[in-house]
N, C-alpha and C positions, 0 to 999 in steps of 0.2 A: 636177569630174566632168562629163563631157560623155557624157549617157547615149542623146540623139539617136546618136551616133554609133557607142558599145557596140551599141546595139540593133539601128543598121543593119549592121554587121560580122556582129550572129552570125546575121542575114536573109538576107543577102548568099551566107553561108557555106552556108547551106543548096543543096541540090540543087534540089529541088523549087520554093522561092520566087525563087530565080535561075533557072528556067526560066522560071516564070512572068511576074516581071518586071526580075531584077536587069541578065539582058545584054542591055537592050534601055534598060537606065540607068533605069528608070522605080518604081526609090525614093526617095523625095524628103520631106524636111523644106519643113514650110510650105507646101508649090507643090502646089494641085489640080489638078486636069486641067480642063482644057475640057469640056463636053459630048460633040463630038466627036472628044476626043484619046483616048478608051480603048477603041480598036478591039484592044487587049491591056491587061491588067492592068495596074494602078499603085497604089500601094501609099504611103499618105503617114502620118508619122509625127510627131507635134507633140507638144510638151510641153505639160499642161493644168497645170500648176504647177510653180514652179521646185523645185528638190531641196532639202526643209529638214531640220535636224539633227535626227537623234532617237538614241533608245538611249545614255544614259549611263552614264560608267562612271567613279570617280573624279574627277566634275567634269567631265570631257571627253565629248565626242559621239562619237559611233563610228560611225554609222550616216548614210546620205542616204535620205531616204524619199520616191519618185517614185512621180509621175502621167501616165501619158502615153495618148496616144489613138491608134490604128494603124487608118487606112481604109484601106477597099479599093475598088477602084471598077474594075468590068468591064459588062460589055453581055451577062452572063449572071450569072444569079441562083446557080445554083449552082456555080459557077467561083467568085463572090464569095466562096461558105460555104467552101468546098473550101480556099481558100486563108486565110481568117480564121481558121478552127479548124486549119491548119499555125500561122501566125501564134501563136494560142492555145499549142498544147504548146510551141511552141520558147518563148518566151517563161517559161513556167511552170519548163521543164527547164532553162534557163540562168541565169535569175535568182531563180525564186520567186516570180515575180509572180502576182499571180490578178487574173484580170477581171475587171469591174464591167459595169455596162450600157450601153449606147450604141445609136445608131440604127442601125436597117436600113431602108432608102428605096432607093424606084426614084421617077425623071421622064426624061422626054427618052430611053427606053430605055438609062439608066443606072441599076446596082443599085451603093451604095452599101452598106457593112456597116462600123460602127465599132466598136470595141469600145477598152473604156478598162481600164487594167492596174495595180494599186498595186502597189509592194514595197520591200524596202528592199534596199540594199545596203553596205557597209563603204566608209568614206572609204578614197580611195587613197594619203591619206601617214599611215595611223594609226603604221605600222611607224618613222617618223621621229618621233612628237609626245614 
C-alpha cells in the first residue's frame, strides 16, 4: 500500500488544492520548501509511521492503519488554514481519516500549519488471500 501516493492523487484531484499548489508541481513527499521558496503554497506530505496491520478476521488482518502528517507552508496565515482545513475534509471524505494535532508556526514570514491524520484502510489484495 503506498498511501503517500493515494493521498497525493485524491489532492491532486481536487480543484481547489490543484490550484493552490498542484500545477505548479509543489506537492511533495519529504521535500520542504526553503524559506524563500513559498512565494505560492506547497503542500508536503510524509508518513509519521509505516502502515501496520490491524482489524482481524479469521486469523488474517484486513486492515492497514496509517499516520501521516500534511504541511502547508505559505507567506500568508490564512491562505495556510484555507487550504489545511480543504486538506482536512477531503482527507476525512475519502478515507475516514480524522485528525490529530500538529503545529501551526510562523518565522522568516513563513506560516506553517500541520496537521496529522489516523485511519484505516483495507489491504489491497484481501480479495486474492
Amino acid at each position: 500500500m503506498d498511501i503517500l501516493n493515494l493521498v497525493y492523487e485524491t489532492l491532486i484531484a481536487d480543484p481547489f488544492i490543484y490550484e493552490q499548489a498542484g500545477k505548479e508541481d509543489r506537492i511533495k513527499y519529504y521535500e520542504y520548501p526553503e524559506s524563500g521558496d513559498v512565494d505560492n503554497p506547497f503542500i508536503v506530505i510524509d508518513p509519521i509511521d509505516a502502515p501496520t496491520p490491524s482489524d482481524f478476521a479469521d486469523d488474517t488482518w484486513t486492515k492497514f492503519d496509517c499516520l501521516i502528517q500534511i504541511d502547508v507552508w505559505t507567506e500568508d496565515r490564512k491562505k495556510s488554514i484555507a487550504i489545511a482545513n480543504r486538506i482536512r475534509d477531503i482527507v476525512w471524505n475519502e478515507f475516514g481519516f480524522n485528525q490529530n494535532s500538529g503545529p501551526q508556526e510562523y518565522d522568516n514570514g513563513v506560516f506553517r500549519d500541520a496537521r496529522r491524520y489516523r485511519g484505516k484502510l483495507y489491504r489491497e489484495d484481501f480479495d486474492s488471500l
